[in-house]
C-alpha positions in Angstrom: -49.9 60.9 31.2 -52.9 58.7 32.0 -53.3 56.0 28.9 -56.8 55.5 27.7 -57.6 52.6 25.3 -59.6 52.9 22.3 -60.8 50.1 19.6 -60.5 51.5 16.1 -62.8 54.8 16.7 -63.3 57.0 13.8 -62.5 60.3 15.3 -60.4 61.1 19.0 -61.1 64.5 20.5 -62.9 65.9 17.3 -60.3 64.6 15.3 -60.3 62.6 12.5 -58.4 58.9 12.3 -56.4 58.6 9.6 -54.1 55.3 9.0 -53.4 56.0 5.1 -50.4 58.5 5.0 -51.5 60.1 1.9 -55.0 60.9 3.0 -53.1 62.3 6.0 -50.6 64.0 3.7 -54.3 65.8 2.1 -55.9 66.5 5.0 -52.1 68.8 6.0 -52.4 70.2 2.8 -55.9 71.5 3.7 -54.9 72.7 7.1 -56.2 69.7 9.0 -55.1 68.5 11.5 -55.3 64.4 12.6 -54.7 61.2 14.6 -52.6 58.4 13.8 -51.5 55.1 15.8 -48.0 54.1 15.6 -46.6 50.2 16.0 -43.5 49.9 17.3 -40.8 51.3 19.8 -38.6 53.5 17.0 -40.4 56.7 17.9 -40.4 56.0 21.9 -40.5 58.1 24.4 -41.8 60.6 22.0 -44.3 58.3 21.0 -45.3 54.7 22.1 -46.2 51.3 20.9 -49.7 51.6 19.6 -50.3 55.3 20.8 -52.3 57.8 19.0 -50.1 60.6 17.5 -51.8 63.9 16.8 -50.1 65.5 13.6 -50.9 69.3 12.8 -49.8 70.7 9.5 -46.3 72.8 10.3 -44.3 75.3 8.2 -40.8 74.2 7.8 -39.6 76.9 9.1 -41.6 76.3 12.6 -39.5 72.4 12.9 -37.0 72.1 15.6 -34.7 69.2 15.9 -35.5 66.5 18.4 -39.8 66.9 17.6 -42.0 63.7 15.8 -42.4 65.4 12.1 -45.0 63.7 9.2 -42.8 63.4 6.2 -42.5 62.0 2.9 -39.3 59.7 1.3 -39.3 59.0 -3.0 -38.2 55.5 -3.3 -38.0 53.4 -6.6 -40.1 50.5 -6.1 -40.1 46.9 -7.6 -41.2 48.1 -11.1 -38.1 50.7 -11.5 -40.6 53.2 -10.6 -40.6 55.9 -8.0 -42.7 55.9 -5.5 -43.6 58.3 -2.4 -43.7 56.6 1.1 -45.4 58.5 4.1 -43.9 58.4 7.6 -43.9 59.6 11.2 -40.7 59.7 12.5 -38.0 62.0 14.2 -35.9 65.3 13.0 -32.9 64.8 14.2 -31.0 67.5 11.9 -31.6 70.4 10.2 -29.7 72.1 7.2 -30.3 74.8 5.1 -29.1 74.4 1.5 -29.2 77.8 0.1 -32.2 78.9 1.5 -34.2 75.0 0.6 -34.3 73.4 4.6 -33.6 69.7 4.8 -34.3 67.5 7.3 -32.4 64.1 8.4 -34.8 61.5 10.2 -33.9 58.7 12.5 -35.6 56.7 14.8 -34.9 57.6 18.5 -32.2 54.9 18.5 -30.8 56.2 15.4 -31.6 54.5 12.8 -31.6 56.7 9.6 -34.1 57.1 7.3 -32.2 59.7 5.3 -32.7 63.4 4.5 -35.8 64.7 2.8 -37.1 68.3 2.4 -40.6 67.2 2.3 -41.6 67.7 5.9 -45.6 68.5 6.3 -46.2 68.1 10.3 -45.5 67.9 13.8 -46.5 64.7 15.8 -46.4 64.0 19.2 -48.4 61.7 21.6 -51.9 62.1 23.1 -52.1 59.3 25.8 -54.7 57.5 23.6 -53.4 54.1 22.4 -55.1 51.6 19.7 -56.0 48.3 20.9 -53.7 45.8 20.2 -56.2 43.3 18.6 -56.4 45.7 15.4 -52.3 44.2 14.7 -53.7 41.1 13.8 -56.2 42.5 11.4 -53.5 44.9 9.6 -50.1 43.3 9.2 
């Protein structure tokens, strides 16, 4: 796969960019599909440090074990509140609960997020990758 650097464009191939995961949780939900860079080695080799993920809304009946998903955790935050948290990560299980599918995600070296039935898309990698200087601006 031939790696081609970008610097913060706004769309990839026609595709919108989209960092915010509930913006890319709405654009799903409209049938759109986007792009999304990814820090770190958690998701690697399905995606890499920095590289552009496309995600495309998914049925989730259509997930397989072992793809990139888009998918949403409920935590309760500082306030005793919940809160939803949006993430790109791996499906490493799948079980079906009386006909409601649930999904366990981990990192690719097996860290474990949990289980969640909210599972909106499929990502992989595109061979586009975000310049590094935007890690200084965002974390």
């Amino acid at each position: 796969m031939k790696k081609i650097i970008v610097n913060e464009p706004d769309t990839i191939e026609g595709l919108r960019v989209v960092q915010d995961g509930k913006e890319i949780y709405k654009a799903l939900q409209n049938g759109e599909s986007v792009m999304h860079w990814e820090a770190g080695n958690s998701m690697h080799p399905l995606i890499m440090h920095m590289e552009y993920c496309l995600i495309e809304p998914a049925r989730k009946e259509d997930i397989r074990q072992g793809e990139g998903v888009f998918c949403k955790f409920r935590y309760i935050n500082r306030n005793g509140e919940p809160e939803d948290f949006f993430m790109v990560h791996r499906c490493t299980e799948i079980y079906n609960r009386e006909g409601e599918l649930w999904f366990k995600i981990e990192s690719t070296d097996n860290q474990l997020f949990g289980w969640t039935k909210h599972v909106y898309g499929r990502a992989h990698g595109t061979g586009y990758f975000q310049d590094e200087s935007v890690l200084e601006q965002t974390f």
